[in-house]
C-alpha positions as CSV (number, residue, x, y, z in Angstrom):
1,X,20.3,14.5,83.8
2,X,20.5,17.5,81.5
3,X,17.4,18.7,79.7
4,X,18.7,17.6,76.3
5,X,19.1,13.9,77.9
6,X,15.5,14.4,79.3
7,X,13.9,15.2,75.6
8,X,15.8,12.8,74.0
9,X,14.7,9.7,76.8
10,X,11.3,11.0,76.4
11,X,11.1,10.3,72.7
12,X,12.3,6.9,73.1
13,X,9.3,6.5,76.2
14,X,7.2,7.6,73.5
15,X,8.7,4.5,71.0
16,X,9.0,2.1,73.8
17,X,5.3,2.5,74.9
18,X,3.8,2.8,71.4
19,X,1.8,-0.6,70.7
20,X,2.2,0.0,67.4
21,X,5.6,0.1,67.0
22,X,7.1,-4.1,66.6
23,X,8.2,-5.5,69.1
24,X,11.8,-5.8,68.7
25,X,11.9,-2.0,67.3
26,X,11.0,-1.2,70.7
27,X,13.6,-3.6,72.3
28,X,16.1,-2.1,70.4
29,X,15.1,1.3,71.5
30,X,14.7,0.1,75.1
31,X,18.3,-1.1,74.5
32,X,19.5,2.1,73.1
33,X,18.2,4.0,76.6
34,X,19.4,1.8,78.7
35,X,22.7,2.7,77.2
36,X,22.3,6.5,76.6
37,X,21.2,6.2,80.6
38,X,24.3,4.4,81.7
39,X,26.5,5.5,84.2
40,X,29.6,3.4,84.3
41,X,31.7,3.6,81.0
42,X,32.9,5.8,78.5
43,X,29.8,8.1,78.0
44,X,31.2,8.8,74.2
45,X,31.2,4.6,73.6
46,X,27.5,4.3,75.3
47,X,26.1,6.9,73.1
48,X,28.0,6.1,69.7
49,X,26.4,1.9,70.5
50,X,23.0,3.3,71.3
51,X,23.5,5.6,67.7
52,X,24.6,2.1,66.3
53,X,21.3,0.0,67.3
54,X,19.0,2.9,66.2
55,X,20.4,2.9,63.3
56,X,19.9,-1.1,63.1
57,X,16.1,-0.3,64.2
58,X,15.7,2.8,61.6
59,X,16.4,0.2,58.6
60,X,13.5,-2.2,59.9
61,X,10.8,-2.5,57.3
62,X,8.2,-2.8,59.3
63,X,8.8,0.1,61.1
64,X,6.0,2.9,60.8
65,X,7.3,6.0,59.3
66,X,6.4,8.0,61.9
67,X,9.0,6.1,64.0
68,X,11.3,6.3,61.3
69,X,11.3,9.9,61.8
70,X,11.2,10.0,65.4
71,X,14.4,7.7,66.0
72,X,16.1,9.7,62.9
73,X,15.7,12.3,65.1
74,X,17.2,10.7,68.3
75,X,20.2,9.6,66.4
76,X,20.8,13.5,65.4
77,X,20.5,14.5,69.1
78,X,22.4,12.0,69.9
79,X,25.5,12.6,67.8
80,X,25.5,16.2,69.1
81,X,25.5,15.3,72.3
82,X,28.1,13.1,71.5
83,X,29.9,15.8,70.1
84,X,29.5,18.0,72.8
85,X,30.5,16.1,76.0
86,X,33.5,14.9,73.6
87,X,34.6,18.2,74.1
C-alpha cells in the first residue's frame, strides 16, 4: 500500500472509530474501505463505488460537520487517486 492509500485508510479509521459519528455513517465508510482496500477487481470501479457511498454518507443530516469535512476530503483524494492509477 502506497502512502497516499495509507493517509487516506487512516482518515476513514479515524470515522469508523469515532462514537460520535452515527452508526450507519460509519458503516458506509467501513464499506467505502473495504472497497478502496480490495484487491480483486477493477481498482478504477472500487474506488469510483467507494467515492459513490461517501458521497451517499456526506449528504446524511445527522452527520457532524467535522465529518462532513473529513469524508469531503477522502472523496478528493480519492478521485486523484483515481485519476492517477487511470493513467
Amino acid at each position: 500500500m502506497d502512502a497516499e492509500t495509507r493517509e487516506i485508510i487512516e482518515v476513514m479509521d479515524e470515522i469508523i472509530n469515532d462514537a460520535t459519528v452515527p452508526r450507519n455513517i460509519r458503516r458506509s465508510v467501513a464499506q467505502a474501505k473495504e472497497l478502496v482496500l480490495k484487491k480483486d477487481g477493477d481498482p478504477v470501479v472500487n474506488i469510483t463505488e467507494a467515492i459513490y457511498l461517501l458521497d451517499e454518507a456526506s449528504n446524511d443530516i445527522n452527520m457532524p460537520m467535522h465529518t462532513r469535512t473529513q469524508v469531503w476530503q477522502i472523496m478528493g483524494a480519492l478521485e486523484s487517486y483515481r485519476e492517477k492509477i487511470k493513467g
